[in-house]
C-alpha positions in Angstrom: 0.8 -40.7 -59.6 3.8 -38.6 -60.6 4.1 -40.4 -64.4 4.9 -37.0 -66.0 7.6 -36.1 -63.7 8.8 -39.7 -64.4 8.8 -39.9 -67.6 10.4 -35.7 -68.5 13.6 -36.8 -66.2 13.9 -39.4 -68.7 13.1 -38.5 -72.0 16.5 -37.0 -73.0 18.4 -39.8 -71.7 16.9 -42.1 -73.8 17.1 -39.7 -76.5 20.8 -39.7 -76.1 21.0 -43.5 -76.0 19.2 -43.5 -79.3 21.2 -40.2 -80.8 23.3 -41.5 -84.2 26.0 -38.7 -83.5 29.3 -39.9 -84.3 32.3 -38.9 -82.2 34.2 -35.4 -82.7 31.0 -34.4 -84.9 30.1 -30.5 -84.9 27.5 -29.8 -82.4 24.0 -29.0 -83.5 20.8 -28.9 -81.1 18.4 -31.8 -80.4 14.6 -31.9 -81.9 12.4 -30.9 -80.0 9.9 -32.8 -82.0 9.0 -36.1 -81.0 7.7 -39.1 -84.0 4.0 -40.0 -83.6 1.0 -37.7 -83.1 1.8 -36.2 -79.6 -1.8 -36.4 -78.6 -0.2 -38.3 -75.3 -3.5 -40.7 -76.2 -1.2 -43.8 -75.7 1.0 -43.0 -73.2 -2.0 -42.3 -71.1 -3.8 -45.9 -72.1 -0.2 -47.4 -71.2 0.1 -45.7 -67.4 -3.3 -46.9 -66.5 -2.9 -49.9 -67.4 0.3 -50.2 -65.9 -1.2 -48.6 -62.4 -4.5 -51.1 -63.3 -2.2 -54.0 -63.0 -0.6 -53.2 -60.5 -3.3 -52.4 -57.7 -5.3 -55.7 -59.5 -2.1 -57.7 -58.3 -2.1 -56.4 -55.0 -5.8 -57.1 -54.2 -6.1 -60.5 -55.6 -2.2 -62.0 -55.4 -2.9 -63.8 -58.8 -0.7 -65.3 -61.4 -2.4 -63.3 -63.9 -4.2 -60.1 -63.6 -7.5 -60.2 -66.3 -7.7 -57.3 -68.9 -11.3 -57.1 -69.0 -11.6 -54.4 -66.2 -9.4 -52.4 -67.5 -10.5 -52.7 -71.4 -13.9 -51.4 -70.4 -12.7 -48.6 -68.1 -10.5 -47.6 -71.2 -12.8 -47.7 -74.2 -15.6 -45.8 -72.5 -12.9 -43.1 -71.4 -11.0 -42.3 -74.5 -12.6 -44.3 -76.8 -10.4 -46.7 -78.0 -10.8 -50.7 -79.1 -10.0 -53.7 -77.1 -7.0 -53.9 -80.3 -5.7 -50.8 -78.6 -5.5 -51.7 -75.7 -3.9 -54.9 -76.6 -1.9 -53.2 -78.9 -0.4 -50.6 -75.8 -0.2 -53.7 -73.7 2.1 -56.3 -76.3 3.9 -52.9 -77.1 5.2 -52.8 -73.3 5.3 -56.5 -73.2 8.2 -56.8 -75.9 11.8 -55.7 -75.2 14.1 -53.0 -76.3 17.9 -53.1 -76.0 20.0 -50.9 -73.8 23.7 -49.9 -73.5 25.7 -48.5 -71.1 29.1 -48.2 -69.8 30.1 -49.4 -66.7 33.7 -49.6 -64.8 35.6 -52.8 -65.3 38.7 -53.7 -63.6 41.9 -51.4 -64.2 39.6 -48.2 -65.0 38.6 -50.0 -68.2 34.7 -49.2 -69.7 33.1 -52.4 -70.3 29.4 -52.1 -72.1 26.5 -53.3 -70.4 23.4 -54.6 -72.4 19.7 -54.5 -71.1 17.2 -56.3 -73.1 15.1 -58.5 -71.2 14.7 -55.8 -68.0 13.1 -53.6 -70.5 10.3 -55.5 -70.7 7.0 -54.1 -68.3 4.4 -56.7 -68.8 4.5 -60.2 -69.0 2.0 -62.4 -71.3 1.2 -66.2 -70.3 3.6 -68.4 -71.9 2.7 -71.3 -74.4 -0.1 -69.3 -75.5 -2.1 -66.9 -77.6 -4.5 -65.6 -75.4 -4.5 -62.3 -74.9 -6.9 -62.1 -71.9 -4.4 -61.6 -69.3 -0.9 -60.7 -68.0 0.9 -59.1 -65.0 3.5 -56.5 -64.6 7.4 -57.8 -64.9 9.6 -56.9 -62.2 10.7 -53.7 -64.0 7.3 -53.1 -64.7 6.6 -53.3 -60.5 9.4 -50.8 -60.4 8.4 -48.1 -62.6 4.7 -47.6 -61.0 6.6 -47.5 -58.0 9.1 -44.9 -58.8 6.0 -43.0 -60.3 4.6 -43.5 -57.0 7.5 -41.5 -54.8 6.4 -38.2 -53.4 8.4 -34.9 -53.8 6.3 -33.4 -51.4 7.9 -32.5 -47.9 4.5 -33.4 -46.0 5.6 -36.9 -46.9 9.9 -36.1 -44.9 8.6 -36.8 -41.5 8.4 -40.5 -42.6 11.5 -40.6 -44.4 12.9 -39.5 -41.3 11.7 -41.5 -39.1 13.7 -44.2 -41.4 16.8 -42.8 -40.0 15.7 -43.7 -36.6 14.4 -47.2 -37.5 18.1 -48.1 -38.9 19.6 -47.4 -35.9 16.8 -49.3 -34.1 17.5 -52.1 -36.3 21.2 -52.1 -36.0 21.3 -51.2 -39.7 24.0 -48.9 -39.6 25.5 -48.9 -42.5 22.0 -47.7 -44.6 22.2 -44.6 -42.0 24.9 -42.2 -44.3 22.1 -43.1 -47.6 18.9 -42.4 -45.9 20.6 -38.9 -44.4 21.6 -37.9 -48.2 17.7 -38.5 -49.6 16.6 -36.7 -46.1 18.4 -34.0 -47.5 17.9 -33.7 -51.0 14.4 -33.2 -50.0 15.7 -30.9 -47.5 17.7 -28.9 -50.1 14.4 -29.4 -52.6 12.1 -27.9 -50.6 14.0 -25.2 -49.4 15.0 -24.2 -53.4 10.9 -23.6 -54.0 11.4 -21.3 -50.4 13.5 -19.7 -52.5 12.2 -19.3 -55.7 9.0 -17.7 -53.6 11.1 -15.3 -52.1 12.9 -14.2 -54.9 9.6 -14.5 -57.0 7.0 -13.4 -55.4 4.2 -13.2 -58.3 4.1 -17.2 -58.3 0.5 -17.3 -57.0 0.2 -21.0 -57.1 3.5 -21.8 -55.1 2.4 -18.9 -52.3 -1.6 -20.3 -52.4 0.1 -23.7 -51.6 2.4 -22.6 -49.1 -0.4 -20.4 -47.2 -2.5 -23.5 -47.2 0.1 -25.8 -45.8 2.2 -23.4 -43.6 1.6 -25.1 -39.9 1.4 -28.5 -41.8 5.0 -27.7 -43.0 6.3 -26.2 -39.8 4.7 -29.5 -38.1 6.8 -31.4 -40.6 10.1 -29.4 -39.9 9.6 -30.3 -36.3 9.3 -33.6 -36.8 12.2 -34.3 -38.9 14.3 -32.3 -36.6 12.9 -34.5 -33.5 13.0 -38.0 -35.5 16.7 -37.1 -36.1 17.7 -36.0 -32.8 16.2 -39.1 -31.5 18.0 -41.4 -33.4 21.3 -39.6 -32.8 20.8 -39.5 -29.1 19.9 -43.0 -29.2 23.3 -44.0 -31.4 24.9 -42.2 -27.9 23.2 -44.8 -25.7 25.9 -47.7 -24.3 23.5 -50.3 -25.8 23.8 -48.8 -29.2 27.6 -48.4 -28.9 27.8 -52.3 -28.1 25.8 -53.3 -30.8 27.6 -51.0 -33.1 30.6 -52.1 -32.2 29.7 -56.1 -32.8 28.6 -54.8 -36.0 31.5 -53.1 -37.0 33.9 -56.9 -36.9 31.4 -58.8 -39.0 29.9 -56.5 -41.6 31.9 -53.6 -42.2 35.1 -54.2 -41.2 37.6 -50.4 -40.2 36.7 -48.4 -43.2 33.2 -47.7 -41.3 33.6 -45.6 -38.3 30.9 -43.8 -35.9 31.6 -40.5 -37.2 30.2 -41.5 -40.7 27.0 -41.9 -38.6 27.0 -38.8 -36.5 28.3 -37.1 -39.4 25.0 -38.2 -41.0 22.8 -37.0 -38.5 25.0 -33.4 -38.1 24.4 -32.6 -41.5 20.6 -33.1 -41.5 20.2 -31.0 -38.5 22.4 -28.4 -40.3 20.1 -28.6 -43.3 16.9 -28.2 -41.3 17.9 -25.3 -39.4 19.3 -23.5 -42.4 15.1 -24.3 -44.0 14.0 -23.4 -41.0 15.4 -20.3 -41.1 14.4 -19.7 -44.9 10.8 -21.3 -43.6 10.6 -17.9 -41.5 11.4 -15.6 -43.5 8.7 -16.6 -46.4 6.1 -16.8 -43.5 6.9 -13.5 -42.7 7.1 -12.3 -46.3 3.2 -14.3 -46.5 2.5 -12.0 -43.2 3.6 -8.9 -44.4 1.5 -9.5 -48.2 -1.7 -10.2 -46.3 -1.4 -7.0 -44.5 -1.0 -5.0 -47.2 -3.9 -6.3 -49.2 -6.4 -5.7 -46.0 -4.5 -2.4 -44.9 -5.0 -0.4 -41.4 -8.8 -0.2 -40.5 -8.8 3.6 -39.4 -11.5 3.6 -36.7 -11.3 7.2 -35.5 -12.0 8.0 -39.4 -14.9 6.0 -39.0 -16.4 7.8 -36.7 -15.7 11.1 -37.8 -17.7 9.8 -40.8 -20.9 8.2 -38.9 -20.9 11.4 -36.8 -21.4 13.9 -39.9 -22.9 11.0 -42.3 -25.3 8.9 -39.7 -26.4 5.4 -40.8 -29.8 4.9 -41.7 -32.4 4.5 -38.4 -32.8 0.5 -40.0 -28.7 -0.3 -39.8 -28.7 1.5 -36.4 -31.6 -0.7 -34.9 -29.8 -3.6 -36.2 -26.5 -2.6 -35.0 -27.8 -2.4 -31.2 -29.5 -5.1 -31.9 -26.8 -7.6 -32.5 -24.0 -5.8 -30.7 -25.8 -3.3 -27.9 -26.2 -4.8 -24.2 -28.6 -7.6 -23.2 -29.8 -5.9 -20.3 -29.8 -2.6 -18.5 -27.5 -4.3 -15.9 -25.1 -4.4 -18.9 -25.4 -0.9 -20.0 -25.3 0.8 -16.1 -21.6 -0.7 -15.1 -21.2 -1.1 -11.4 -18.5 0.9 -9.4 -16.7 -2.9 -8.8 -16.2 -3.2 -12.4 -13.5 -0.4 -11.8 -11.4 -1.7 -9.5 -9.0 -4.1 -11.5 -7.8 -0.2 -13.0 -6.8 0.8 -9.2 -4.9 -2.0 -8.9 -2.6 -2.0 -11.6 -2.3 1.9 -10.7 -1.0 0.3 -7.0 0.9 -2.1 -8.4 2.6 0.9 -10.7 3.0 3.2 -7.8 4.5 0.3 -5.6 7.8 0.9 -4.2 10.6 -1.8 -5.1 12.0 -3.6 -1.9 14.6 -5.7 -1.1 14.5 -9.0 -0.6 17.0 -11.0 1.1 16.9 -15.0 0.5 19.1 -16.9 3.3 19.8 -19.4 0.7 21.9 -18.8 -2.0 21.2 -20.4 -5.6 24.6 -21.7 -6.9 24.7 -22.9 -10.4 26.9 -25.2 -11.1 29.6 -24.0 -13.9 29.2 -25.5 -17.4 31.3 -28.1 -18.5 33.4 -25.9 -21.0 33.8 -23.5 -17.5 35.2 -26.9 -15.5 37.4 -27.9 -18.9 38.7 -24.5 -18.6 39.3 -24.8 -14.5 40.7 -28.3 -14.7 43.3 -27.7 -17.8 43.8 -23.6 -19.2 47.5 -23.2 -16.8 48.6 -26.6 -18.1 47.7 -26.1 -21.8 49.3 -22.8 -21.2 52.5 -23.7 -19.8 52.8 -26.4 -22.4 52.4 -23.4 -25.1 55.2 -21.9 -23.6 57.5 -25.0 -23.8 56.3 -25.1 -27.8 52.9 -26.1 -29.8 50.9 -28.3 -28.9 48.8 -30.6 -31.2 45.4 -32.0 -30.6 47.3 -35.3 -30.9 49.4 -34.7 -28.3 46.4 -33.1 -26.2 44.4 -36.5 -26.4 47.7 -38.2 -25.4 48.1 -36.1 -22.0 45.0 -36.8 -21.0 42.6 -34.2 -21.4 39.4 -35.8 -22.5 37.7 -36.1 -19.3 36.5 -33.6 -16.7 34.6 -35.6 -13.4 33.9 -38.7 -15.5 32.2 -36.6 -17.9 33.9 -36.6 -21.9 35.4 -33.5 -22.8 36.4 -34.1 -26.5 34.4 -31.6 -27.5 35.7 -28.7 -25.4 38.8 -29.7 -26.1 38.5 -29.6 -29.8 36.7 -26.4 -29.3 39.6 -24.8 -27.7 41.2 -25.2 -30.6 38.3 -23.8 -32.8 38.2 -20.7 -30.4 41.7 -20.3 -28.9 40.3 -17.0 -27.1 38.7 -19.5 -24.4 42.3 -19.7 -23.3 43.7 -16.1 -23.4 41.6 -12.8 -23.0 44.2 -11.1 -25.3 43.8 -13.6 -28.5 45.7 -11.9 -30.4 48.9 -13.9 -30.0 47.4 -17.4 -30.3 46.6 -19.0 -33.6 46.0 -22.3 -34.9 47.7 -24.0 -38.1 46.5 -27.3 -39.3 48.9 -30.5 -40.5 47.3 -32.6 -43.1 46.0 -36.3 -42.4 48.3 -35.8 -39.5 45.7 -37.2 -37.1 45.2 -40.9 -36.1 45.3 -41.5 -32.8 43.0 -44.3 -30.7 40.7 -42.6 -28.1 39.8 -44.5 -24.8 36.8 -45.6 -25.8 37.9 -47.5 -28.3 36.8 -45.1 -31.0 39.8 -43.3 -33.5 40.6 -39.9 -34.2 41.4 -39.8 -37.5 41.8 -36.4 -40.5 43.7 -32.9 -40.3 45.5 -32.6 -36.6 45.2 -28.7 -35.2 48.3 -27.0 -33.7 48.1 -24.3 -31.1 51.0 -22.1 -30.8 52.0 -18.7 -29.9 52.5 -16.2 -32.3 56.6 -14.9 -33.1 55.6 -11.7 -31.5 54.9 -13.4 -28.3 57.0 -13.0 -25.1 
């Protein structure tokens, strides 16, 4: 249960809620005292019996979860009376008001009142007794909000959310699960750093020595859950469902970049942790070997030669590690010949070999882009810039069936793929310039890129 974390991210927020400071006062610093005893005797009686009702209600499914359990465990543990616990019990059973702000219509603040949501436990109505209740809603809520792990052994799961949305068609909940994938991406690597910069946090570095494959494992996984889900958003079966999606749910402001946008940014994150990830493993390394140090055999026996061990530790010594047998101890000539070898293989003169058939590998794509288009993007350069817009309209998306967006875009990102010289290309950029439909029925939309020659051209 995570109840303190909870609870500390709240504290001043409520405090704030309740703070009588007037507007355009002076400023003065908050208590840091708190009104009761600060023993924590009652908040502890009121978590348990908040986590008590709550796994009660799951086992059982009743209407009403009994106290007596939970009165018994609670009096022998800190004890308290059955009033007490009654007492912690009504106390989260009765409501508090709560005001916010919230935005209206024409950027107005309109105040928002909580009262009844407040409320954690819920007593049988029409009666007094006392004997029973169950967790309200809110009440369900808070234990489970206690109950979310910061840990990152728990990511791989909330990764492999990412891919269940897109096997479920659930699209638009793809861009949300990416940001809490990589919160706890961004979390976990800030304790990577505070290790490295810190390096006298002995509990951190225990933990992290403890769990190091476990999270490597974990960075793998992520990393593979991701990449699965964005290859399978690739798939034609994914783009036809998407696209039925898009014309009844969310309408043109949703487009498949929002989603692969999503899954580039994860896989940004995780190789940027991953990187970090090696770095304190090394650092963990490179501790451990300066704690054991180098064992200096030939020391040794300089030592056992002028200071000889005691005829008991000898015995035992050739006992545990001398040979079995004298067939052990006399080695036979054989034993020898695996040295000759590799002295052959060493001395072995390097021949040629000729191979009737030759191994061609097929250029890459960016290679065949390249082939297919560099003299007509450079002839249109010389004519005037050319815009990315005006590249998708001539044509030059596809090389042999296969989609060459991306090399075209990346000849735009590095214009050096065109001319060995690059020094009289450059690339400007014309704002929200770019909205052009693609093919495939997908749209370009954002900053267009212009390639042109420089003035000092020829």
């Amino acid at each position: 249960m995570e109840w303190p974390l909870l609870l500390a991210s709240t504290a001043r927020l409520i405090d704030l809620h309740d703070s009588d400071r007037t507007v355009g006062g002076s400023i003065y610093s908050p208590d840091e005292r708190r009104r009761g005893a600060g023993t924590g005797l009652w908040l502890d009686v009121g978590t348990r019996l908040l986590q008590y009702l709550y796994e009660r209600d799951l086992e059982s499914n009743e209407a009403w979860v009994p106290l007596e359990g939970i009165i018994s465990e609670l009096t022998q543990l800190h004890d308290v009376t059955r009033e007490d616990i009654i007492f912690v019990a009504n106390y989260l059973a009765t409501p508090t008001r709560l005001i916010t702000l919230k935005d209206g219509e024409n950027d107005a603040l309109q105040r928002q009142t909580y009262k009844r949501e407040t409320a954690l436990i819920e007593w049988p109505r029409n009666t007094n007794r006392r004997d029973r209740c169950r967790l309200s809603s809110s009440g369900t809520k808070a234990v489970l909000l206690s109950q979310a792990a910061q840990n990152w052994l728990y990511a791989a799961d909330d990764a492999s959310k990412v891919e269940r949305a897109i096997d479920y068609g659930a699209y638009a909940d793809v861009p949300q699960l990416a940001e809490g994938l990589i919160s706890q991406v961004r979390r976990f690597s800030k304790e990577i750093t505070l290790l490295l910069e810190r390096q006298h946090m002995e509990d951190l570095l225990r933990d992290f020595a403890k769990h190091r494959d476990d999270y490597m494992r974990v960075i793998i996984e992520v990393q593979s859950s991701v990449e699965a889900a964005s290859e399978q958003f690739n798939t034609k079966q994914a783009k036809e469902q998407y696209s039925r999606w898009l014309e009844t749910e969310a309408g043109n402001s949703f487009t498949p970049y929002t989603v692969t946008q999503s899954f580039t940014e994860i896989l940004q994150a995780i190789e940027r942790l991953s990187r970090k990830f090696q770095k304190l493993v090394s650092m963990l390394a490179s501790s451990k070997r300066e704690v054991i140090g180098l064992v200096r055999f030939d020391l040794a026996a300089v030592g056992l030669a002028f200071h000889p061990c005691s005829e008991s530790i000898t015995e035992l010594c050739i006992a545990e590690l001398g040979p079995w047998s004298t067939d052990i101890a006399a080695p036979s000539h054989l034993d020898f010949s695996g040295i000759l070898s590799l002295q052959q293989e060493e001395n072995s003169s390097t021949t040629l070999v000729f191979d009737d058939e030759a191994v061609d590998e097929l250029p890459s794509l960016i290679e065949r882009f390249l082939s297919a288009y560099r003299e007509e993007i450079l002839s249109q350069l010389s004519v005037g810039p050319v815009s990315l817009s005006s590249a998708v309209e001539k044509g030059w998306l596809t090389v042999e069936d296969f989609d060459a967006l991306p090399q075209l875009i990346g000849v735009y990102a590095s214009p050096e793929w065109l001319d060995d010289t690059n020094s009289e290309l450059a690339v400007s950029v014309s704002p929200n310039a770019l909205n052009i439909q693609l093919p495939d029925g997908n749209r370009l939309e954002g900053d267009d890129l212009i390639l042109h020659w420089l003035k000092s051209h020829s």
